[in-house]
MMTF fields as JSON, N, C-alpha, C and O atoms, coordinates in Angstrom:
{
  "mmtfVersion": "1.0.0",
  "mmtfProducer": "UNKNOWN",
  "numBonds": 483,
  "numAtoms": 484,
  "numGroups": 121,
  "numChains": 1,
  "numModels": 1,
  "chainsPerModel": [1],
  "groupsPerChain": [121],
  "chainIdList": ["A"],
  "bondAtomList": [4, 2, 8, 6, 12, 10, 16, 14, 20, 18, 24, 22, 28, 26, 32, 30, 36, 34, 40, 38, 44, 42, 48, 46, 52, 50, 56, 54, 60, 58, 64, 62, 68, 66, 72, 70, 76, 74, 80, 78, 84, 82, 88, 86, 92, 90, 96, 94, 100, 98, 104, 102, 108, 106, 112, 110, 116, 114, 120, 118, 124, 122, 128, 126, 132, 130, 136, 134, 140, 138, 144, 142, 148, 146, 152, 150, 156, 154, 160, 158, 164, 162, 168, 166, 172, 170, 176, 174, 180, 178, 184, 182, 188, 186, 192, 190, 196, 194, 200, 198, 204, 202, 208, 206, 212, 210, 216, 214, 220, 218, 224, 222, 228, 226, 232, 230, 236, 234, 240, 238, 244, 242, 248, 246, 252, 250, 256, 254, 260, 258, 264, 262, 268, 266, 272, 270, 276, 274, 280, 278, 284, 282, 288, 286, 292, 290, 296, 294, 300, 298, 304, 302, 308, 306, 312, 310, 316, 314, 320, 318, 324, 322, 328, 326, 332, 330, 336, 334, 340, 338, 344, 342, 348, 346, 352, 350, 356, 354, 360, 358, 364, 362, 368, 366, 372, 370, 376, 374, 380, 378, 384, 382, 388, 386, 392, 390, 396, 394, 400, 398, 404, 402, 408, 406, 412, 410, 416, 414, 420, 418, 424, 422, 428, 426, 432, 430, 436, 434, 440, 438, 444, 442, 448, 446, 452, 450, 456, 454, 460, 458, 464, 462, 468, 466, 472, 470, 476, 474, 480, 478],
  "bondOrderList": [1, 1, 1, 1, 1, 1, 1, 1, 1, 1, 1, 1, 1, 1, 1, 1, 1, 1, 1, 1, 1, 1, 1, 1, 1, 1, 1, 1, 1, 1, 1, 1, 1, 1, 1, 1, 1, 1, 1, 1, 1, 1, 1, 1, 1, 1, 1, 1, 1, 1, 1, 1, 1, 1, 1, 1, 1, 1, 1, 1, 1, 1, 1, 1, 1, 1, 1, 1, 1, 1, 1, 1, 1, 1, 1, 1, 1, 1, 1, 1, 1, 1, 1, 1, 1, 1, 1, 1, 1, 1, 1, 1, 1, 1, 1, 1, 1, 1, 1, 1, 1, 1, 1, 1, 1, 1, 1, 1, 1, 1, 1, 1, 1, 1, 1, 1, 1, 1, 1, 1],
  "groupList": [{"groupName": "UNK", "atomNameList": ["N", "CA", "C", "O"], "elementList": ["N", "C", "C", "O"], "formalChargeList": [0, 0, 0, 0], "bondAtomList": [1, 0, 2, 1, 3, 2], "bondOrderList": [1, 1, 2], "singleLetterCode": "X", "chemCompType": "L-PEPTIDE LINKING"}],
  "groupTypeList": [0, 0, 0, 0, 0, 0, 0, 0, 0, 0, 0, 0, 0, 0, 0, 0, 0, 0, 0, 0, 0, 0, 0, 0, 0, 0, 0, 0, 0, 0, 0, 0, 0, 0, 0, 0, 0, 0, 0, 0, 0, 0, 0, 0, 0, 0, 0, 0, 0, 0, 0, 0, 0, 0, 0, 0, 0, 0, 0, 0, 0, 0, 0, 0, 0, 0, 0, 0, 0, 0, 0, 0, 0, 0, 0, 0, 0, 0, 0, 0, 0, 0, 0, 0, 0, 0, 0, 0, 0, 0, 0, 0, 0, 0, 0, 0, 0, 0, 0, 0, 0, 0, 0, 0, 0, 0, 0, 0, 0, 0, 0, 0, 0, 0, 0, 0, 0, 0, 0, 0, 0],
  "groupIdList": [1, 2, 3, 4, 5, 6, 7, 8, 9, 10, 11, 12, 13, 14, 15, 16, 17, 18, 19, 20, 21, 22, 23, 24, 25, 26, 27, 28, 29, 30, 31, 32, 33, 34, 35, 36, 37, 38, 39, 40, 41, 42, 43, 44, 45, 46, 47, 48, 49, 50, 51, 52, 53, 54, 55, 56, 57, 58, 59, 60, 61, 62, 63, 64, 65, 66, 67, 68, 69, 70, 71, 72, 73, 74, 75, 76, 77, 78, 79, 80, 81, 82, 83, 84, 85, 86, 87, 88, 89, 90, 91, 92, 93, 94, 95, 96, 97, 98, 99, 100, 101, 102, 103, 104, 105, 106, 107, 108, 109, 110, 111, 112, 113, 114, 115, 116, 117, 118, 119, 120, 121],
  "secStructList": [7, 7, 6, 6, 6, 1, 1, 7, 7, 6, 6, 7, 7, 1, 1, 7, 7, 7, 7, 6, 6, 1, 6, 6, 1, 2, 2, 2, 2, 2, 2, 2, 6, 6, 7, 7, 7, 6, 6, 7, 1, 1, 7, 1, 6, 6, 6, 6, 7, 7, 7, 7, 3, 3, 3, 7, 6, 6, 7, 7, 3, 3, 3, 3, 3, 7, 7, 1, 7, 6, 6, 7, 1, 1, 6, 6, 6, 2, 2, 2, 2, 2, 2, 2, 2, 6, 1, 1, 1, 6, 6, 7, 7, 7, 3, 3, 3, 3, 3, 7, 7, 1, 1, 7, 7, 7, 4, 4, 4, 1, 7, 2, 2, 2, 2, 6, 6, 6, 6, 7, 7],
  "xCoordList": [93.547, 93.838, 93.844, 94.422, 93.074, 93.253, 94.142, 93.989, 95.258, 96.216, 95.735, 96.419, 94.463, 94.091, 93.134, 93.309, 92.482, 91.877, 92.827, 92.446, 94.021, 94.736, 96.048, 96.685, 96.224, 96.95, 96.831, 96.456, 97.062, 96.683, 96.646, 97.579, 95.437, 95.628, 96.495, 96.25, 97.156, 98.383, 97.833, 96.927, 98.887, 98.557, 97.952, 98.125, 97.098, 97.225, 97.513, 97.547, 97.76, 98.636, 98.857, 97.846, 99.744, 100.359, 99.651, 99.189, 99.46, 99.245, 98.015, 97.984, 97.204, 95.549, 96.085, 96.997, 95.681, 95.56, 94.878, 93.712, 95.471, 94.594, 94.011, 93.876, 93.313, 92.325, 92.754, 92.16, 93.665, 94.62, 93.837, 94.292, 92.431, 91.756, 90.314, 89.283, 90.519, 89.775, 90.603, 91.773, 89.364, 89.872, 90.934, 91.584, 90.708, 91.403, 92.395, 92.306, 93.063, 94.202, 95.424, 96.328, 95.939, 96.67, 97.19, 98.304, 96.265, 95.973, 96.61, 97.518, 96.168, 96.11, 97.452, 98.131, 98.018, 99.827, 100.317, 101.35, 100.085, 100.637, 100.568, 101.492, 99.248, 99.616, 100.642, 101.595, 100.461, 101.574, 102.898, 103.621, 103.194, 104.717, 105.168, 106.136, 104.288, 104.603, 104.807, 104.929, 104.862, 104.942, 106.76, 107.145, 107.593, 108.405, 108.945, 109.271, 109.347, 110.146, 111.439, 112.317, 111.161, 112.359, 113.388, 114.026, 113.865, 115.201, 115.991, 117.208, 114.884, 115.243, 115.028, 114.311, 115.537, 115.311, 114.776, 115.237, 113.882, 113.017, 110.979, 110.481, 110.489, 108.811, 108.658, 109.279, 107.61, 107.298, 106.73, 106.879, 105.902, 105.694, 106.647, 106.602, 107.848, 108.817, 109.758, 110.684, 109.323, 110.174, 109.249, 109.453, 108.212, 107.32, 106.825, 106.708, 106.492, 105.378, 104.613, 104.365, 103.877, 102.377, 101.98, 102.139, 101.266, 100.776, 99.988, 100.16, 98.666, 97.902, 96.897, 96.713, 96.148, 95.345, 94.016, 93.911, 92.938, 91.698, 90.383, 89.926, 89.849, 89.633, 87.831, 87.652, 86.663, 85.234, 84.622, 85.023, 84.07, 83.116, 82.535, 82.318, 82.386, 82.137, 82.832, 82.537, 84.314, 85.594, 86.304, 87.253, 85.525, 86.405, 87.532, 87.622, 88.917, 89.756, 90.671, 90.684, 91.307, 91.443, 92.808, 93.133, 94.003, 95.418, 96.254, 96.376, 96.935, 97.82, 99.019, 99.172, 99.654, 101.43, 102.031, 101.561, 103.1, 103.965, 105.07, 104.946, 106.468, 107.451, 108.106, 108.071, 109.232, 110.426, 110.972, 111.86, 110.768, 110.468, 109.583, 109.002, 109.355, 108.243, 108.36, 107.366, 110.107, 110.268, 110.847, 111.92, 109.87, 110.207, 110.084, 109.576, 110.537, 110.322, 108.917, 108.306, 108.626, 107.269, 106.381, 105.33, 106.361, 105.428, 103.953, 103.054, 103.643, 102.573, 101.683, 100.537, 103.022, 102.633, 102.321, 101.273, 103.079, 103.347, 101.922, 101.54, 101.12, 99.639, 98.978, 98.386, 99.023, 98.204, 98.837, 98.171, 100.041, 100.574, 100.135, 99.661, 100.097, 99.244, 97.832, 97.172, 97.233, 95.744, 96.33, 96.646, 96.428, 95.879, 96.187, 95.283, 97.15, 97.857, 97.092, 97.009, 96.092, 95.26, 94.326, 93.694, 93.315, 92.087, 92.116, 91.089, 93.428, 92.995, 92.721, 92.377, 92.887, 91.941, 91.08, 90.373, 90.168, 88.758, 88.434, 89.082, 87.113, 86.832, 86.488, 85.518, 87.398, 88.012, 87.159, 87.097, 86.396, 85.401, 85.947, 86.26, 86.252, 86.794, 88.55, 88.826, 89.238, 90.844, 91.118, 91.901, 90.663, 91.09, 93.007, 93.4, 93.959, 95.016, 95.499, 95.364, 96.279, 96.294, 97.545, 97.985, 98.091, 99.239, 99.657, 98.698, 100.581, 100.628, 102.304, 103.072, 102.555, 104.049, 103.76, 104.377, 103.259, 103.014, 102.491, 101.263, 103.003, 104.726, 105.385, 104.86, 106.674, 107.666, 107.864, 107.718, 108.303, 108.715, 110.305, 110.943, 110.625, 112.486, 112.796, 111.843, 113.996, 114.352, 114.333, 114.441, 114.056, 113.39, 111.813, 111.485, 111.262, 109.879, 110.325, 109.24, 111.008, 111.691, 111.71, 112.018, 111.371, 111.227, 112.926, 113.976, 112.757, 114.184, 114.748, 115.944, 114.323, 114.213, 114.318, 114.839, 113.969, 114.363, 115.775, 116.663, 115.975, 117.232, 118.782, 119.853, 118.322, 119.206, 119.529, 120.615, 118.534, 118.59, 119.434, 120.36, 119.12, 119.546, 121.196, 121.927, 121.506, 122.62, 122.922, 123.908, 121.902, 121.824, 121.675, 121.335, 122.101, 122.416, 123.122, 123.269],
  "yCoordList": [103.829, 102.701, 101.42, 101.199, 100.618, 99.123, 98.133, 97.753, 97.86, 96.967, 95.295, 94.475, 95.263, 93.948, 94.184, 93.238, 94.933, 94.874, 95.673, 95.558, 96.463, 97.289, 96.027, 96.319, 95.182, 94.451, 93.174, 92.363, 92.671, 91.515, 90.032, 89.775, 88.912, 88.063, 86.863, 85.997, 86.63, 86.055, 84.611, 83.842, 84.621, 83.059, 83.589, 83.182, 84.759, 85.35, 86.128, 87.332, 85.762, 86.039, 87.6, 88.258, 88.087, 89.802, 89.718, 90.851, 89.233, 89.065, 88.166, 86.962, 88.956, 88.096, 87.109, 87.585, 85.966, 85.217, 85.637, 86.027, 85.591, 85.325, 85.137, 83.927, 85.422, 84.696, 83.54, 83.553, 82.546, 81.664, 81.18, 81.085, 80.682, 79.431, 80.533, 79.994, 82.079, 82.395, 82.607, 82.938, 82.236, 82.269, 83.285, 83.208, 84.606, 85.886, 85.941, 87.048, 85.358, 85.384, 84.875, 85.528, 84.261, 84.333, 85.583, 86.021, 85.796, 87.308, 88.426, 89.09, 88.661, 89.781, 89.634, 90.66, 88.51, 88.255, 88.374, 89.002, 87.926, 88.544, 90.127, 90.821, 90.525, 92.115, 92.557, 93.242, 92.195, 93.02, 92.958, 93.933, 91.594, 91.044, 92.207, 92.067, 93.144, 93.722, 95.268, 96.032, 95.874, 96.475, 96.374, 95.269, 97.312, 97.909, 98.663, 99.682, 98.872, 100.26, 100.248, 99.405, 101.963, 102.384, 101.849, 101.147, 102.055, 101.493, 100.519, 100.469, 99.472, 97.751, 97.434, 98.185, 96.252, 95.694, 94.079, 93.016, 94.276, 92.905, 93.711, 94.609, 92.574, 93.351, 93.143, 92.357, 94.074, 94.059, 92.77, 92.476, 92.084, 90.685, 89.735, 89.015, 89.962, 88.618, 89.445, 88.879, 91.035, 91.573, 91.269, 91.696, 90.357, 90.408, 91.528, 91.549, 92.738, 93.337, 94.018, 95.181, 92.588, 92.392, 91.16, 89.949, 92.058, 90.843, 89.917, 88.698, 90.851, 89.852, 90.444, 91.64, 89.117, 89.575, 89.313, 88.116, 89.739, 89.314, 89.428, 90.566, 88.564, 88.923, 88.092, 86.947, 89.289, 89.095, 88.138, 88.445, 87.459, 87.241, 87.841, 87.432, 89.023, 90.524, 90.49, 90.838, 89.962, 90.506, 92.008, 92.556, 92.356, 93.248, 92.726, 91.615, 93.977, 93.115, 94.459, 95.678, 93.74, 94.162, 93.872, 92.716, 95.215, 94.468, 95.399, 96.606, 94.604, 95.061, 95.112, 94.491, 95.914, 95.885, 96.889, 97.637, 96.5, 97.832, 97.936, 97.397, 98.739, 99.151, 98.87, 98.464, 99.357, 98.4, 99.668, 99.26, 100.492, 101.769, 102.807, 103.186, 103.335, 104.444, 105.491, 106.19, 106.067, 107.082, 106.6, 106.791, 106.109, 105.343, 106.605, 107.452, 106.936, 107.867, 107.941, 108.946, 106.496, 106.49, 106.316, 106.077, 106.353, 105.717, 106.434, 105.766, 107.503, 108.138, 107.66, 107.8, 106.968, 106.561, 104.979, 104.546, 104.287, 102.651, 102.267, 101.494, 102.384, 101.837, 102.298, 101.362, 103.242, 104.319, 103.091, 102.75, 102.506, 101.861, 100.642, 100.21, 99.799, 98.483, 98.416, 97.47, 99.803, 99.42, 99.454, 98.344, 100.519, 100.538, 99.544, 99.427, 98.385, 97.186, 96.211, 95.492, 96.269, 95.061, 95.176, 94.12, 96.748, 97.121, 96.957, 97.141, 96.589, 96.227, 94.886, 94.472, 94.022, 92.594, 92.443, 92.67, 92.029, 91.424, 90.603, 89.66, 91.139, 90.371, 91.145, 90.804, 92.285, 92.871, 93.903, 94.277, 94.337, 95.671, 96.449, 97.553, 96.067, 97.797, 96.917, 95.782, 98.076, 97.485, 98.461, 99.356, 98.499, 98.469, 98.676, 97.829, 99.672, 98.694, 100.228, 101.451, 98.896, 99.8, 99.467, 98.332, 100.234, 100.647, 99.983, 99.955, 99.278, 99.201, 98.822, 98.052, 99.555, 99.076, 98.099, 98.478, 97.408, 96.343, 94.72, 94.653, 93.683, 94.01, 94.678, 95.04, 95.064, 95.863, 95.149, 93.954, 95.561, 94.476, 94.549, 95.457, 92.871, 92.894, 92.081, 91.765, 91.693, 91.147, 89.321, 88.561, 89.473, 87.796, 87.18, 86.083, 88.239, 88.09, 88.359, 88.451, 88.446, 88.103, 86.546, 85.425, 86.865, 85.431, 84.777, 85.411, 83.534, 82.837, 83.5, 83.318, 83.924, 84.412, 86.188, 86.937, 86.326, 88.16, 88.143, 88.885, 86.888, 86.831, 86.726, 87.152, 85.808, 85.394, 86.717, 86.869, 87.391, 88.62, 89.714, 90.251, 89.934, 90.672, 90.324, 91.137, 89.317, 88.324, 88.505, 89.031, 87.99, 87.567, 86.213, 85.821, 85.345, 84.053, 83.3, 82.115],
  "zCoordList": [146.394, 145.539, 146.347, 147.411, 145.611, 146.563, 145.594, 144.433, 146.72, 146.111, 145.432, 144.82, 145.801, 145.831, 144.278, 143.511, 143.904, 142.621, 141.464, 140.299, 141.723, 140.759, 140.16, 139.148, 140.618, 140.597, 140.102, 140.948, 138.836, 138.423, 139.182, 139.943, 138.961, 140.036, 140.247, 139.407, 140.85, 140.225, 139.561, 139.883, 138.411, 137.687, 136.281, 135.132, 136.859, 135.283, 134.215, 134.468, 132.943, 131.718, 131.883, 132.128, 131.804, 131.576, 129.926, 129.794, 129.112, 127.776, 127.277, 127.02, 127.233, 126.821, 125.604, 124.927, 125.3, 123.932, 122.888, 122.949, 122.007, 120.398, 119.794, 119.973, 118.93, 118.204, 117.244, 116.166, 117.422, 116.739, 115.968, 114.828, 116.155, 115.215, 114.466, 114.066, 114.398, 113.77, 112.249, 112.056, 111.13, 109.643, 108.856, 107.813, 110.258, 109.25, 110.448, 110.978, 110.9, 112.181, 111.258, 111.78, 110.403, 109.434, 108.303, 108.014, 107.994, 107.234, 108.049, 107.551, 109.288, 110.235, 110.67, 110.651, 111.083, 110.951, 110.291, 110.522, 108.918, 107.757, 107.426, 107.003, 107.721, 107.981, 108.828, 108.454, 109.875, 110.748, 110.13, 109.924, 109.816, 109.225, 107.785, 107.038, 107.743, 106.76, 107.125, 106.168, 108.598, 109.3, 109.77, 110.152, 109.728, 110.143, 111.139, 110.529, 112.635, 112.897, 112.128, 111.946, 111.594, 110.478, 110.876, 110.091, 112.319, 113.179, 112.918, 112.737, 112.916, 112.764, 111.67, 111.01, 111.068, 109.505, 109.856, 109.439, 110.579, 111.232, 111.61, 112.288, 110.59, 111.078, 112.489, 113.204, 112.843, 114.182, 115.152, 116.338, 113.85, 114.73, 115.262, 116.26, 114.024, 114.589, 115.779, 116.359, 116.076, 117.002, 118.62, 119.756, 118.059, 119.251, 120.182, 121.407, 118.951, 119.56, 119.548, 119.867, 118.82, 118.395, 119.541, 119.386, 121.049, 121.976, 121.813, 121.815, 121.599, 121.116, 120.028, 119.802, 119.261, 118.061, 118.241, 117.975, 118.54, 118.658, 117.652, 117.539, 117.046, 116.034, 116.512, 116.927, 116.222, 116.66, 115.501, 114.378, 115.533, 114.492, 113.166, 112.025, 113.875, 112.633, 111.888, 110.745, 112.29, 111.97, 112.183, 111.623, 113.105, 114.145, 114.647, 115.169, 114.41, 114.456, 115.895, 115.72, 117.168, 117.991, 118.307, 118.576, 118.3, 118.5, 119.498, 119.292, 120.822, 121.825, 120.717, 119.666, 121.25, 120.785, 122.068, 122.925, 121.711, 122.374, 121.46, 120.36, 121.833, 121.225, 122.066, 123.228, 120.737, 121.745, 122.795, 123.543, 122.908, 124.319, 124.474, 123.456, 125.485, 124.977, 124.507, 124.306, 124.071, 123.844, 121.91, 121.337, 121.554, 119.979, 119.526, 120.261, 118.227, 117.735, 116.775, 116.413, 116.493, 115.595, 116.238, 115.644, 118.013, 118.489, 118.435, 118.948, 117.97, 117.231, 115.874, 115.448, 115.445, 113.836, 113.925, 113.445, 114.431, 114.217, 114.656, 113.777, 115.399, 115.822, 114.126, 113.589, 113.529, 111.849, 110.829, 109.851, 111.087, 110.042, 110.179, 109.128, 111.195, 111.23, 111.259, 110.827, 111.96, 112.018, 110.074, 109.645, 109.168, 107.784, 107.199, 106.371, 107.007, 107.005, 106.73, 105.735, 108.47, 108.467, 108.207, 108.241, 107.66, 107.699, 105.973, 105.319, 105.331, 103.709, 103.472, 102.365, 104.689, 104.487, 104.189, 105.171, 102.983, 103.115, 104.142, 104.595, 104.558, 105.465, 106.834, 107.511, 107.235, 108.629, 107.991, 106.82, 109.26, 109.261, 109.996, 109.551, 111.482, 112.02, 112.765, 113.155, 112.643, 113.275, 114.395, 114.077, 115.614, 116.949, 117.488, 118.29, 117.061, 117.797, 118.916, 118.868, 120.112, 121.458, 121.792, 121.604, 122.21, 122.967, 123.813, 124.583, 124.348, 125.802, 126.323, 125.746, 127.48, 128.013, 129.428, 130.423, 129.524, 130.57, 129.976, 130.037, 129.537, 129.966, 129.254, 128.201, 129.529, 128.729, 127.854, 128.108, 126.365, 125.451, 126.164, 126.696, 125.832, 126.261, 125.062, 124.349, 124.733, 123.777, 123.193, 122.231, 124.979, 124.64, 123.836, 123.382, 123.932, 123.14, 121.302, 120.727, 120.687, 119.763, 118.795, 119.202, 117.729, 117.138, 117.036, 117.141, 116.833, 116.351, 115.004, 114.774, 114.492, 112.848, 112.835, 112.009, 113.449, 114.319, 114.842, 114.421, 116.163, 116.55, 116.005, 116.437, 114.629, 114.024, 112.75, 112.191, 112.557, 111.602, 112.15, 111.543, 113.087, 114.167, 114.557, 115.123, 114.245, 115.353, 116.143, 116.659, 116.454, 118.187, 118.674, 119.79, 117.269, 117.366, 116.642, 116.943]
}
């Protein structure tokens, strides 16, 4: 293993960006926001974690998340429940979504509106 290519370079993002200014990147948030872990009574986006949304031209639609640990109990299911979510958009041809614990979700990636549901503010 070489420490110098396994290792991100510093300065850049743990978390790729978005597709913010494509037409169905509204939609595709709104999907997620309609997404649940049974656990919590806050959707997964405003629990921040939904990393990032990438959305092709095609409208291939491509999504990081993680959980809030790896030993979730839905963590089999919760990727089946958002890809189907966002794949009932018009518009969105194929929905892509991937896993990932790097970074870890922590509780600061949390919306203001999560926090306060939650009270934690």
């Amino acid at each position: 293993m070489n420490a110098e290519t396994d290792s991100p370079v510093e300065g850049t993002p743990l978390i790729r960006p978005s597709s913010t200014d494509h037409p169905l990147y509204d939609d595709v948030v709104a999907a997620c926001r309609s997404v649940y872990d049974p656990e919590i009574p806050v959707n997964i986006y405003d629990l921040g974690l939904v990393y990032t949304i990438e959305i092709t031209a095609e409208g291939a639609v491509a999504i990081m998340m993680s959980l809030t640990a790896p030993g979730c109990p839905v963590a089999g299911e919760m990727p089946g429940w958002v890809a189907d979510a966002v794949s009932a958009i018009p518009g969105v041809s194929t929905v892509d979504v991937e896993l990932t614990w790097e970074p870890p979700w922590g509780m600061e990636m949390m919306s203001d509106e999560a926090r306060l549901e939650l009270g934690f503010m």
